[in-house]
Predicted model as a PDB file, atoms N, CA, C, CB and O in Angstrom, pLDDT in the B-factor column:
MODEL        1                                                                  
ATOM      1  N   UNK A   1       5.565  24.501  -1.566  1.00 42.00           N  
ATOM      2  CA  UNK A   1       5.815  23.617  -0.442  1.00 42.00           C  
ATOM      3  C   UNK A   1       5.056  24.115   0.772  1.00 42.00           C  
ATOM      4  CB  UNK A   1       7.320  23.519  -0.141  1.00 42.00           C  
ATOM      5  O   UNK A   1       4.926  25.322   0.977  1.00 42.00           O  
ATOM      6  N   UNK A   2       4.619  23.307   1.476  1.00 44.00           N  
ATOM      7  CA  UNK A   2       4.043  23.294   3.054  1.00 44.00           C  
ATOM      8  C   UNK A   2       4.771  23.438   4.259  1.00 44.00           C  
ATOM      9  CB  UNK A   2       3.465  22.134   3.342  1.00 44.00           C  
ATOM     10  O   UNK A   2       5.862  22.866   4.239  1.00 44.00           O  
ATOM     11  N   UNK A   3       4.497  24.010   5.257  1.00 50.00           N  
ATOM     12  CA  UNK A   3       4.906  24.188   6.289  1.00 50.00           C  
ATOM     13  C   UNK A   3       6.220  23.235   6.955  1.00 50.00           C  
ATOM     14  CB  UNK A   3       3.785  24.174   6.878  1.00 50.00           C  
ATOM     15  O   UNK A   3       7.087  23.656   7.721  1.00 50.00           O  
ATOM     16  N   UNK A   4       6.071  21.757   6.386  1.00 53.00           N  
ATOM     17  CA  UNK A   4       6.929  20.821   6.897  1.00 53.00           C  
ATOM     18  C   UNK A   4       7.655  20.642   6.338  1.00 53.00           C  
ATOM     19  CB  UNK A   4       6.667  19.890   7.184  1.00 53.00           C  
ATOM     20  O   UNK A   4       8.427  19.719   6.596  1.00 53.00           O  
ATOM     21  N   UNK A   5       7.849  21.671   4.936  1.00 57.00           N  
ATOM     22  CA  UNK A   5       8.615  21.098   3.837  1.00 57.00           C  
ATOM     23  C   UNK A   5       8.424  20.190   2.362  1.00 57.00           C  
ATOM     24  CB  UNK A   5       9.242  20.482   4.479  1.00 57.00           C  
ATOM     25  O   UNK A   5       8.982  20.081   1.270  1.00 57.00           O  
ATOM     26  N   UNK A   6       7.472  19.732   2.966  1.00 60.00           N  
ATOM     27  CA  UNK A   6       6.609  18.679   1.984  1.00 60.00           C  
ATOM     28  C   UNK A   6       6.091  19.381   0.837  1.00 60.00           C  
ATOM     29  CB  UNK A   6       5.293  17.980   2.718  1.00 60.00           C  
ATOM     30  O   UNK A   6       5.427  20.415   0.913  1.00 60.00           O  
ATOM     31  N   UNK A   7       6.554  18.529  -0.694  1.00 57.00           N  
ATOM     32  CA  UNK A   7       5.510  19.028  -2.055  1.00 57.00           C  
ATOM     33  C   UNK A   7       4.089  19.019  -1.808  1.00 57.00           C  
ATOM     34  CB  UNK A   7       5.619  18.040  -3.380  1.00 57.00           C  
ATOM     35  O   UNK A   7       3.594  17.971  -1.393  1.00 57.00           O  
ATOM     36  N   UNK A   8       3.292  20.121  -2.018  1.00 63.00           N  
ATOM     37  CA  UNK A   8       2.372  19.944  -2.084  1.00 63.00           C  
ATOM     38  C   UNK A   8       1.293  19.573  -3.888  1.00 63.00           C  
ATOM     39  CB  UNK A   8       2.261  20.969  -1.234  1.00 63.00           C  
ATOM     40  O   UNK A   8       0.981  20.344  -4.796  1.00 63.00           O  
ATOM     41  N   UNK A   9       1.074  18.280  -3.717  1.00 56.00           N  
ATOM     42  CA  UNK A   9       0.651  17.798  -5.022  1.00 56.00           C  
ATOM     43  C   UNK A   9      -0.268  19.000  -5.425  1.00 56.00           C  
ATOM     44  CB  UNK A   9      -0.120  16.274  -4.991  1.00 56.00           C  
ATOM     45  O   UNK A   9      -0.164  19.442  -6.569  1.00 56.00           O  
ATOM     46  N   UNK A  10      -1.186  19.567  -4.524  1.00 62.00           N  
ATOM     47  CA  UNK A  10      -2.860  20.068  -4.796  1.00 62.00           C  
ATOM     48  C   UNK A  10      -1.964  21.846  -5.367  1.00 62.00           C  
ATOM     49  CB  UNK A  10      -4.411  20.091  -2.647  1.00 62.00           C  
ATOM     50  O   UNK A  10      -2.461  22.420  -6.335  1.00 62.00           O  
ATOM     51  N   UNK A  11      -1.170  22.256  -4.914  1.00 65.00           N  
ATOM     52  CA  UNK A  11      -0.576  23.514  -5.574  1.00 65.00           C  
ATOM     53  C   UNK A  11      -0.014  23.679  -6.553  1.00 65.00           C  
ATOM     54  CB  UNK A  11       0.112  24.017  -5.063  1.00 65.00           C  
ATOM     55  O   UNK A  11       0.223  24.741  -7.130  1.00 65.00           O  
ATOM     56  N   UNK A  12       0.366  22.193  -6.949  1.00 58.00           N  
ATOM     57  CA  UNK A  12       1.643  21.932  -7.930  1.00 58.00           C  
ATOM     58  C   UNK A  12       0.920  22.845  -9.365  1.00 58.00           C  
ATOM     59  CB  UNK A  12       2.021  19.810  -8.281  1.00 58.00           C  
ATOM     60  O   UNK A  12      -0.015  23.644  -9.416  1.00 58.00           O  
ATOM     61  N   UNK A  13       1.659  22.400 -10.216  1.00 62.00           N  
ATOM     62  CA  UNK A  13       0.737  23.670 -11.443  1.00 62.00           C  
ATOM     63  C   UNK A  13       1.079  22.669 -12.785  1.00 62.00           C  
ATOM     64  CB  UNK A  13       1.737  25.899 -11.699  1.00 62.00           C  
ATOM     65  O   UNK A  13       1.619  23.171 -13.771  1.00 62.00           O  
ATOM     66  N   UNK A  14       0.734  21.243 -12.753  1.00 55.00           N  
ATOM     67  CA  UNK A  14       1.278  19.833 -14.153  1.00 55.00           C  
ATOM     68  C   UNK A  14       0.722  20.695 -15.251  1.00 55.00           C  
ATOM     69  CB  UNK A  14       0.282  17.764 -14.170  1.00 55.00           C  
ATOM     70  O   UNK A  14      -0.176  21.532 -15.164  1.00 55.00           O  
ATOM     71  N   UNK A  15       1.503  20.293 -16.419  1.00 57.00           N  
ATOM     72  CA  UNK A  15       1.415  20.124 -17.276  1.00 57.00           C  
ATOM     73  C   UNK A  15      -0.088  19.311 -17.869  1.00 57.00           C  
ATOM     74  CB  UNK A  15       2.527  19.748 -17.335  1.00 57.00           C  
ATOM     75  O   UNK A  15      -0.464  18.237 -17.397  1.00 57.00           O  
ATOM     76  N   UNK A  16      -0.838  20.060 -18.988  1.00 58.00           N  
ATOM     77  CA  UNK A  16      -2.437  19.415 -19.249  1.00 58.00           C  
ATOM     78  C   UNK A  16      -1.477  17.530 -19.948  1.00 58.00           C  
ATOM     79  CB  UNK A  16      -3.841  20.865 -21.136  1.00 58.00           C  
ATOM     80  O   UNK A  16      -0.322  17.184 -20.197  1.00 58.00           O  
ATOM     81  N   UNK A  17      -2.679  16.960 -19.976  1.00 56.00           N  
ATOM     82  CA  UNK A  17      -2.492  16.074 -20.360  1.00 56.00           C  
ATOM     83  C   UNK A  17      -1.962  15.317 -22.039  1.00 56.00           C  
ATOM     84  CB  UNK A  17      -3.370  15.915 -19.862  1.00 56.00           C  
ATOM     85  O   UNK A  17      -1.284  14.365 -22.425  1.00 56.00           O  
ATOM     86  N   UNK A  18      -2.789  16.466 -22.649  1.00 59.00           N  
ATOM     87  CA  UNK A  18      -2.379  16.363 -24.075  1.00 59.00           C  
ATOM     88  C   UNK A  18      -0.919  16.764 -24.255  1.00 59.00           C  
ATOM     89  CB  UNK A  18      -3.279  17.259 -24.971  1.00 59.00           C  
ATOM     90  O   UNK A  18      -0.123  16.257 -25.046  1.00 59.00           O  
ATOM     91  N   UNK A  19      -0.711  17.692 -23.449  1.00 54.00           N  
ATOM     92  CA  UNK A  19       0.511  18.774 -23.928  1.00 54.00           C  
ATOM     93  C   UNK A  19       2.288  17.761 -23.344  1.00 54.00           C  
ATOM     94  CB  UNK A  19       0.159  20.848 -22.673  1.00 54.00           C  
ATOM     95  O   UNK A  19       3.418  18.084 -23.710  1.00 54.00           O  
ATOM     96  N   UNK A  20       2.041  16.939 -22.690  1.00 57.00           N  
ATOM     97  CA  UNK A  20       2.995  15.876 -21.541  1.00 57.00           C  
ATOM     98  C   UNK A  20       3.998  15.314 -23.266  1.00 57.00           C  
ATOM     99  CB  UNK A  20       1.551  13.946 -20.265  1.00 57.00           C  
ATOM    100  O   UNK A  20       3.681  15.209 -24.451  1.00 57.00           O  
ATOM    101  N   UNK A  21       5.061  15.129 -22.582  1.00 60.00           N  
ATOM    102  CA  UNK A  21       6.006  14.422 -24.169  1.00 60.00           C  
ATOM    103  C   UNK A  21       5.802  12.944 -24.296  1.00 60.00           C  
ATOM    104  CB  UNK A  21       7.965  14.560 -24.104  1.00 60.00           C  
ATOM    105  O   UNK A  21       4.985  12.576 -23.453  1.00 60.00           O  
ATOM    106  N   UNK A  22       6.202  12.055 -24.969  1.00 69.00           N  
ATOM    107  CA  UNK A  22       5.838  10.662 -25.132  1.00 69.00           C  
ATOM    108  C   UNK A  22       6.970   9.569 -23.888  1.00 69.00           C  
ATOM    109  CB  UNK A  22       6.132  10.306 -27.048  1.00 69.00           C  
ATOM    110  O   UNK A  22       8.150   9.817 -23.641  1.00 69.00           O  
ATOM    111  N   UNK A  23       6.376   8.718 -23.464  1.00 66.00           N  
ATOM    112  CA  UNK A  23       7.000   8.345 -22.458  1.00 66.00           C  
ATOM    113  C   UNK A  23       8.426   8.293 -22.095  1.00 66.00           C  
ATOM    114  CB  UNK A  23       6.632   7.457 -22.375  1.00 66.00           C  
ATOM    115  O   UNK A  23       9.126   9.239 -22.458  1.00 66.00           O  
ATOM    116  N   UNK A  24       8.902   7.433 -21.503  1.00 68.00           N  
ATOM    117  CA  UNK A  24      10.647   7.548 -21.719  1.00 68.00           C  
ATOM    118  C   UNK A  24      10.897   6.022 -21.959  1.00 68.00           C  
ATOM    119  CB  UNK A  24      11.711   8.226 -20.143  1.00 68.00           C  
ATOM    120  O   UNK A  24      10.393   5.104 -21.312  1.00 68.00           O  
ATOM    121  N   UNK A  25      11.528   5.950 -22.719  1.00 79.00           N  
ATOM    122  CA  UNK A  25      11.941   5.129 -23.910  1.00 79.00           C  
ATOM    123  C   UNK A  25      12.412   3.714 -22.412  1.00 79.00           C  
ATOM    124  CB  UNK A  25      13.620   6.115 -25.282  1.00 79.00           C  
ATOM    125  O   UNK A  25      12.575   3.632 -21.194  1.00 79.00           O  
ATOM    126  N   UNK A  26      12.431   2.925 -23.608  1.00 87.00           N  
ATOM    127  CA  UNK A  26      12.919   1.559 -22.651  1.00 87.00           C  
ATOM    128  C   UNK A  26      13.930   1.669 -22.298  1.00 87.00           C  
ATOM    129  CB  UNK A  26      12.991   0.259 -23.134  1.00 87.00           C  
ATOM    130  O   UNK A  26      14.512   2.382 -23.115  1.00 87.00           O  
ATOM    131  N   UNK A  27      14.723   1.322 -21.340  1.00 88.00           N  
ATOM    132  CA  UNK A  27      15.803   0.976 -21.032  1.00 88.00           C  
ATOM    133  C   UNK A  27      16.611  -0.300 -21.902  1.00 88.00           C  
ATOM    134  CB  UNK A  27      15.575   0.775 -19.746  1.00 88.00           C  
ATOM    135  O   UNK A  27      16.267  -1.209 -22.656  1.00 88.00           O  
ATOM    136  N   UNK A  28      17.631   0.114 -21.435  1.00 92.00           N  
ATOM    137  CA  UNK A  28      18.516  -1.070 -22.238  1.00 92.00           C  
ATOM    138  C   UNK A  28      18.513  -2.337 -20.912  1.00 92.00           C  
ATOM    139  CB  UNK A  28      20.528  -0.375 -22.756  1.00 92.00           C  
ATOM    140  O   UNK A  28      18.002  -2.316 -19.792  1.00 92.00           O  
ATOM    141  N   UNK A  29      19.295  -3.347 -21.604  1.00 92.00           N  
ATOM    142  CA  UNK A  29      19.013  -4.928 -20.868  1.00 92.00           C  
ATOM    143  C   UNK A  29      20.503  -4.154 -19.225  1.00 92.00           C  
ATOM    144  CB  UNK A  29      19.893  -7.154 -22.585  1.00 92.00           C  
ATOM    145  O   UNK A  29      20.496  -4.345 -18.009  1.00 92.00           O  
ATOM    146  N   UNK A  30      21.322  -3.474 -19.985  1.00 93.00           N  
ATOM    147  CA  UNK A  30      22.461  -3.177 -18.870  1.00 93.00           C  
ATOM    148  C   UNK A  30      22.098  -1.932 -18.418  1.00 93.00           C  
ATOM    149  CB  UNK A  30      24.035  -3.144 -19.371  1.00 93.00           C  
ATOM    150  O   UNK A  30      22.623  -1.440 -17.419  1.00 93.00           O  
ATOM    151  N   UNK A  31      21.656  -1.643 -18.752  1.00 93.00           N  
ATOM    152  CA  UNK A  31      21.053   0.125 -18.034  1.00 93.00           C  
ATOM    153  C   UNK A  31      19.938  -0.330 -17.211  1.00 93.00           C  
ATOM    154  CB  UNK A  31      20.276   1.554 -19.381  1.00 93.00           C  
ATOM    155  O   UNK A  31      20.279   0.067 -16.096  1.00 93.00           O  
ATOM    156  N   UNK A  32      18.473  -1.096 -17.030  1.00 93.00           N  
ATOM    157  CA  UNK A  32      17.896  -1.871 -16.317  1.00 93.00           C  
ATOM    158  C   UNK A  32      18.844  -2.284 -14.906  1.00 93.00           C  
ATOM    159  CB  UNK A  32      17.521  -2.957 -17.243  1.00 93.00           C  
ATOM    160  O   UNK A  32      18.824  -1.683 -13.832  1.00 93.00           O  
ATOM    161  N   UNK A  33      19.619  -3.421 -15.240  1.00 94.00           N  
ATOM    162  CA  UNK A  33      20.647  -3.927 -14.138  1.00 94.00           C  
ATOM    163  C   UNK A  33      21.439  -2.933 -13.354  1.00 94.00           C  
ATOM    164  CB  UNK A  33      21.673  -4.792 -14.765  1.00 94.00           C  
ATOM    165  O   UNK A  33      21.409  -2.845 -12.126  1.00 94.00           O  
ATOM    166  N   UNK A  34      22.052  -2.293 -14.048  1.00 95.00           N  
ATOM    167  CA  UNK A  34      22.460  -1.107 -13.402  1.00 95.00           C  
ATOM    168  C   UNK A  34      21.650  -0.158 -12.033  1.00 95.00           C  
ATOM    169  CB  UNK A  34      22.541  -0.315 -14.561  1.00 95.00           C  
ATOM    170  O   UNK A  34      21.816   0.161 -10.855  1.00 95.00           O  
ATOM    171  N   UNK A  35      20.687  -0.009 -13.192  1.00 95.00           N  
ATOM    172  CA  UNK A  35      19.264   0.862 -11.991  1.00 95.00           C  
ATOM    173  C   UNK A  35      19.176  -0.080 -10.594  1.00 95.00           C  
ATOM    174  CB  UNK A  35      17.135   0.770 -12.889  1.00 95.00           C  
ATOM    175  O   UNK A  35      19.235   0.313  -9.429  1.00 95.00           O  
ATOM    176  N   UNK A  36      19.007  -1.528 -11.128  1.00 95.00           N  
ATOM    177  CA  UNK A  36      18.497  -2.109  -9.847  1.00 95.00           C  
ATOM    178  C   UNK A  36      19.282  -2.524  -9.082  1.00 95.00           C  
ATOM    179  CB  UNK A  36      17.731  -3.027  -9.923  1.00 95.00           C  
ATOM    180  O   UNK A  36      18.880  -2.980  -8.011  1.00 95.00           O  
ATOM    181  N   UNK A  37      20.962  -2.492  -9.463  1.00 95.00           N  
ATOM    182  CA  UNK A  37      21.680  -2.537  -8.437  1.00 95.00           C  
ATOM    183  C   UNK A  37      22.047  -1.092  -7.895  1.00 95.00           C  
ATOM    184  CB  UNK A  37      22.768  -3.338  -8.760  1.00 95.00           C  
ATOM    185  O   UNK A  37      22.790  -1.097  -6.914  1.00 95.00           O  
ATOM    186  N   UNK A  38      21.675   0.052  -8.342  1.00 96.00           N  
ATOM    187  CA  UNK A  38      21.340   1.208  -7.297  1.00 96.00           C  
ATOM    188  C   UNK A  38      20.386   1.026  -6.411  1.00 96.00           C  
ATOM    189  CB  UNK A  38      20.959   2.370  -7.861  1.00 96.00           C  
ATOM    190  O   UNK A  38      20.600   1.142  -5.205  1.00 96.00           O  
ATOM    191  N   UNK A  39      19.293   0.739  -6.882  1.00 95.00           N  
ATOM    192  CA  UNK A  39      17.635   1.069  -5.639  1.00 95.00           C  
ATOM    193  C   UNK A  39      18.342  -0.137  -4.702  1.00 95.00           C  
ATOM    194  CB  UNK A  39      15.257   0.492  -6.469  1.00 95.00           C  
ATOM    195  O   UNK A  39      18.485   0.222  -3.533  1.00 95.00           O  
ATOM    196  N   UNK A  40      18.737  -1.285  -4.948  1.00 95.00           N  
ATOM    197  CA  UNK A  40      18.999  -2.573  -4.176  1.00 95.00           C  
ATOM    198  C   UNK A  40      19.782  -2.034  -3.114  1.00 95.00           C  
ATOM    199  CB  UNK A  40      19.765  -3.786  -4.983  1.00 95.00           C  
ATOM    200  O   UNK A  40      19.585  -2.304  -1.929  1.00 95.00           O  
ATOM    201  N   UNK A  41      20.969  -1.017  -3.683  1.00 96.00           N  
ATOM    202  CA  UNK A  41      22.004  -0.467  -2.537  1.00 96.00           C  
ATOM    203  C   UNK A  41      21.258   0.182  -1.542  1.00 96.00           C  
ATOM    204  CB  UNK A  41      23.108   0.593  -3.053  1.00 96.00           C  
ATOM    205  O   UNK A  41      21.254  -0.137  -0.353  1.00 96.00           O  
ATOM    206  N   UNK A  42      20.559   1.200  -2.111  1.00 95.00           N  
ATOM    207  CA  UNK A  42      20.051   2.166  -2.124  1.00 95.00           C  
ATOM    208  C   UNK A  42      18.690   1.643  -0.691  1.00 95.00           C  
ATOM    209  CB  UNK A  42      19.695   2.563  -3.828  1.00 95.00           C  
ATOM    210  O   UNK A  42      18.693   2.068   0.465  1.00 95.00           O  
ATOM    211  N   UNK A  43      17.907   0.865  -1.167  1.00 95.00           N  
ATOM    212  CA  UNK A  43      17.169   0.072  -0.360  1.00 95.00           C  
ATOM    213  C   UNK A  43      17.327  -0.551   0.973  1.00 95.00           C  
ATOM    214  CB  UNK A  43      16.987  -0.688  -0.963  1.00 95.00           C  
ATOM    215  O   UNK A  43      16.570  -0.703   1.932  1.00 95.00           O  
ATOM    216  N   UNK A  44      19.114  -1.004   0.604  1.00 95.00           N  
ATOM    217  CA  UNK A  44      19.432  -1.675   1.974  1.00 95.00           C  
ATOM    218  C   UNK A  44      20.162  -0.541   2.844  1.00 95.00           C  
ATOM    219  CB  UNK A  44      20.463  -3.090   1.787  1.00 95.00           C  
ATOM    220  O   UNK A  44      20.985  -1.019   3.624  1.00 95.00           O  
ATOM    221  N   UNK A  45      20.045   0.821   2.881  1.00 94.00           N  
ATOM    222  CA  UNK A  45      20.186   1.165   3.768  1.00 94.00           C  
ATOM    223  C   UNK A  45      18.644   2.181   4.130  1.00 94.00           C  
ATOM    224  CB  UNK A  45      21.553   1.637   3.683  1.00 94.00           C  
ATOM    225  O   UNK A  45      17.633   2.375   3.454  1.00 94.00           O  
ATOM    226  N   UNK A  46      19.115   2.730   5.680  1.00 88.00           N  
ATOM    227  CA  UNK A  46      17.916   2.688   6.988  1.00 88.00           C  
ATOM    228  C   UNK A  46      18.051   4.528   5.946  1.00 88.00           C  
ATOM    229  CB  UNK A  46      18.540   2.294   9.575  1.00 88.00           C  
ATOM    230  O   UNK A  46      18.832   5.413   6.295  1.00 88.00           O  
ATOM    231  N   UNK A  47      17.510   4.595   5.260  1.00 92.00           N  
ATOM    232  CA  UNK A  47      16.794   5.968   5.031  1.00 92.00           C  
ATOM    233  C   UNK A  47      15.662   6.061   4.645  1.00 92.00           C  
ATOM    234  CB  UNK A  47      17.295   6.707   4.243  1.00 92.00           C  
ATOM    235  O   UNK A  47      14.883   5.125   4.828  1.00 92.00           O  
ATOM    236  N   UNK A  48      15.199   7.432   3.888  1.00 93.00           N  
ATOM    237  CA  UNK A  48      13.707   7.330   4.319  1.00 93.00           C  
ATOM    238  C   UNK A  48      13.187   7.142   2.894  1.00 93.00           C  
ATOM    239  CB  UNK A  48      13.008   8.743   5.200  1.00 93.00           C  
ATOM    240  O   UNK A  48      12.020   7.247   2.519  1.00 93.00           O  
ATOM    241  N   UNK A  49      14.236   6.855   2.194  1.00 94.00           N  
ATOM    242  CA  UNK A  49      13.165   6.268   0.681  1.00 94.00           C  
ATOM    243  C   UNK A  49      14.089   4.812   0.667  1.00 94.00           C  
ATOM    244  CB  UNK A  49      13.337   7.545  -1.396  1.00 94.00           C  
ATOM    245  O   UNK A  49      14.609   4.460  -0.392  1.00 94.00           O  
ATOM    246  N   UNK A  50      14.212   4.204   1.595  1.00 94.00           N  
ATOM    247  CA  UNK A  50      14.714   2.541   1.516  1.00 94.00           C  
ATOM    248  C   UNK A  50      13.227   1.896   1.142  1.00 94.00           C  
ATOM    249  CB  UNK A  50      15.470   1.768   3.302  1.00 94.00           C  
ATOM    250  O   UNK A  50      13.227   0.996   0.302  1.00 94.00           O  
ATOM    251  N   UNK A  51      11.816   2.358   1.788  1.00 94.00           N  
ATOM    252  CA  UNK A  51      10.847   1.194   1.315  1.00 94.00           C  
ATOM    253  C   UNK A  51      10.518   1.562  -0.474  1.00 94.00           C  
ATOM    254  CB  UNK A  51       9.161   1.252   2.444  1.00 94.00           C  
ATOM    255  O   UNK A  51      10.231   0.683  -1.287  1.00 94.00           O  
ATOM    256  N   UNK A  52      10.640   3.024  -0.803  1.00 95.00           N  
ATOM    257  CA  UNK A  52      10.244   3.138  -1.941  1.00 95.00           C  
ATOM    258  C   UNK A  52      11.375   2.457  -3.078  1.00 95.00           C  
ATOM    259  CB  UNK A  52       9.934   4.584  -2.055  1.00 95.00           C  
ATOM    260  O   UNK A  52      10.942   1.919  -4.096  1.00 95.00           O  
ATOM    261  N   UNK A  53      12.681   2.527  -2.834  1.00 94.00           N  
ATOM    262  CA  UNK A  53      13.848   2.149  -3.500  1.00 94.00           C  
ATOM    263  C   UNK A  53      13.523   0.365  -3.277  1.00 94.00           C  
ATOM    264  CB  UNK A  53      15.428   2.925  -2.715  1.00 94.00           C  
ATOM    265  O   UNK A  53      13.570  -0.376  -4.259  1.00 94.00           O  
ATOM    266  N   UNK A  54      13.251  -0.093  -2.102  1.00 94.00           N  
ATOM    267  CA  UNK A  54      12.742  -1.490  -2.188  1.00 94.00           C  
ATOM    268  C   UNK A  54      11.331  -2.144  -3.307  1.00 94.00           C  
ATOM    269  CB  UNK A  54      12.337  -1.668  -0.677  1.00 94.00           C  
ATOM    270  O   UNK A  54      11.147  -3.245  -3.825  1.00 94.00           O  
ATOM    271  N   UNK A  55      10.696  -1.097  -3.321  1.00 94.00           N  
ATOM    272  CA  UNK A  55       9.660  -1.690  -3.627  1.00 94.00           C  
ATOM    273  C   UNK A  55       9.976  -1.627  -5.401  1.00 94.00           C  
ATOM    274  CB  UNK A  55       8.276  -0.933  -2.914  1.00 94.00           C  
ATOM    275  O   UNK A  55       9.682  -2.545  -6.166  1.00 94.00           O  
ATOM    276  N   UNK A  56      10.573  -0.449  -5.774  1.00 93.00           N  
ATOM    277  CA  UNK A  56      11.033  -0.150  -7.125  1.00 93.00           C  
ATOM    278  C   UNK A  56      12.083  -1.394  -7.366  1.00 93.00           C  
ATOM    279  CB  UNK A  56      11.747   1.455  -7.246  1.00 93.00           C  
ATOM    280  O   UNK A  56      12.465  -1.496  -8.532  1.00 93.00           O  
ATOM    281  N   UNK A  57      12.510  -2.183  -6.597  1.00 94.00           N  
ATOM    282  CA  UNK A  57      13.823  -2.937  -7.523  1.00 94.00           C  
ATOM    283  C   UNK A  57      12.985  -4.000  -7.737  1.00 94.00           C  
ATOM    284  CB  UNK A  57      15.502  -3.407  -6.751  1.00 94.00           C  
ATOM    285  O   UNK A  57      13.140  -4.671  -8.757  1.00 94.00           O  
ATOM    286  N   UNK A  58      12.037  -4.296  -6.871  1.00 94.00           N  
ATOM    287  CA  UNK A  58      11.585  -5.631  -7.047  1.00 94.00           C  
ATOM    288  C   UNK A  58      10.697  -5.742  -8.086  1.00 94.00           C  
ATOM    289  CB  UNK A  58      11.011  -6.148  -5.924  1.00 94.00           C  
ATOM    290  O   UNK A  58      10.565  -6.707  -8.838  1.00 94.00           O  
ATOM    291  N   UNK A  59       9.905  -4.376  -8.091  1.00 92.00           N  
ATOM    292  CA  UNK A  59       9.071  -4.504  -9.839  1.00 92.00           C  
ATOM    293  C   UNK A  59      10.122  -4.351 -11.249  1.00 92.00           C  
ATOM    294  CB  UNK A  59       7.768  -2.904 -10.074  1.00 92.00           C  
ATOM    295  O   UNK A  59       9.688  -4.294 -12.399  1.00 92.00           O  
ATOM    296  N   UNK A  60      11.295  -4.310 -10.947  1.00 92.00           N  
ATOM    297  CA  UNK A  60      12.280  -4.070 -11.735  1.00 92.00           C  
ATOM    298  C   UNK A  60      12.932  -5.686 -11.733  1.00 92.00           C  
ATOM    299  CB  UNK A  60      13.228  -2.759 -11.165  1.00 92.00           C  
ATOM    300  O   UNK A  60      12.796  -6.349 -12.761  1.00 92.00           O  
ATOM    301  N   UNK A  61      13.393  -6.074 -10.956  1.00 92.00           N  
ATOM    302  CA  UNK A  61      13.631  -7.781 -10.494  1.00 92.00           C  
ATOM    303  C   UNK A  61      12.827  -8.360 -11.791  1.00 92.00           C  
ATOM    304  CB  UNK A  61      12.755  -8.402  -8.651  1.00 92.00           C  
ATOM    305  O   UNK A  61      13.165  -8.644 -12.941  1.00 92.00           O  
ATOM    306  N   UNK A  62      11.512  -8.401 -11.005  1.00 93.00           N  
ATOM    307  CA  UNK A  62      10.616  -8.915 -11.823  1.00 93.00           C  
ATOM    308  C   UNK A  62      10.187  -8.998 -12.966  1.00 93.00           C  
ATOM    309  CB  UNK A  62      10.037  -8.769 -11.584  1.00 93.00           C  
ATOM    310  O   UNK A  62       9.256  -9.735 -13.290  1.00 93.00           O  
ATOM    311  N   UNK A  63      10.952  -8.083 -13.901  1.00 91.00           N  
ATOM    312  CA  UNK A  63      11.171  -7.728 -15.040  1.00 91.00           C  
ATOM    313  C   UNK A  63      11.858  -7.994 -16.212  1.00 91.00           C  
ATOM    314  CB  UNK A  63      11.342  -7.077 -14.878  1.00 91.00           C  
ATOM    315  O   UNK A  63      11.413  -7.916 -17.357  1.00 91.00           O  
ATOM    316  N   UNK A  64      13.396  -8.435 -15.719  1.00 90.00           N  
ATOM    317  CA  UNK A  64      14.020  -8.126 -16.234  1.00 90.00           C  
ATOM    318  C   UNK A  64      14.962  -9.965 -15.716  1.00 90.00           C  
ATOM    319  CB  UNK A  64      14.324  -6.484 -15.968  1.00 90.00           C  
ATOM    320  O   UNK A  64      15.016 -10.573 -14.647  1.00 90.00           O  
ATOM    321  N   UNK A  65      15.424 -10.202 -16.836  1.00 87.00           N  
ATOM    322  CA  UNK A  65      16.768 -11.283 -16.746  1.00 87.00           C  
ATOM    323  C   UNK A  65      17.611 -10.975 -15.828  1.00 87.00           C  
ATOM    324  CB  UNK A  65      17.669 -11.391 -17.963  1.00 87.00           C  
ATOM    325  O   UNK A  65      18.143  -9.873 -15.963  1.00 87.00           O  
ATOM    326  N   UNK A  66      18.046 -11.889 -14.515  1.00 83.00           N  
ATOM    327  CA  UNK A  66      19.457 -11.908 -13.688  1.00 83.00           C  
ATOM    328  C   UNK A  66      20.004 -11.831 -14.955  1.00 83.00           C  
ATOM    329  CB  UNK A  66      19.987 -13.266 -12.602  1.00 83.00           C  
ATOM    330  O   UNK A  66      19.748 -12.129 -16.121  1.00 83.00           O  
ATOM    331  N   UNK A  67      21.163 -11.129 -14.030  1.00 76.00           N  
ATOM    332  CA  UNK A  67      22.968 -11.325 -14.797  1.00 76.00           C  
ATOM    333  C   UNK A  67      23.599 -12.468 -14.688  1.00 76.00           C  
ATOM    334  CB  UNK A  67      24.176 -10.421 -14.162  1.00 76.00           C  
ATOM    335  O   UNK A  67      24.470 -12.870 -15.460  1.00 76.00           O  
ATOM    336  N   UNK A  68      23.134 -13.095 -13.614  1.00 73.00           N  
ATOM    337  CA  UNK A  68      23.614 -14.908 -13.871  1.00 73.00           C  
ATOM    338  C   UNK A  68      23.194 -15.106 -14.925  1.00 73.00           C  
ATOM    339  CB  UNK A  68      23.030 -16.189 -12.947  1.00 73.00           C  
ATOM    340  O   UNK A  68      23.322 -16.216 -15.443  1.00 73.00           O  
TER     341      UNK A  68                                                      
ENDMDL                                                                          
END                                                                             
């Protein structure tokens, strides 16, 4: 970490590319809904990952069947 606290990506020490495990599995149709009524909560309030939690539900929205 940096002076401000902040990760620093360029120090970080990843994993090579070959060596990484196989993605993470799909979600289920209620485990999906679930998620996006967290980021949605999560979104509507004034903190400092509300735009990232916003921007994540809506590619998730977009995804996935309402519960109506």
């Amino acid at each position: 970490m940096d002076d401000d606290g902040l990760f620093d990506l360029q120090a970080a020490d990843f994993a090579p590319l070959q060596t990484t495990g196989p993605r993470l599995a799909l979600l289920t149709l209620e485990e999906a809904q679930d998620l996006l009524r967290l980021l949605v909560t999560i979104a509507q309030e004034a903190g400092p990952v509300s735009p990232e939690a916003d921007r994540l539900a809506r590619e998730i929205a977009a995804r996935i069947p309402s519960e109506n």
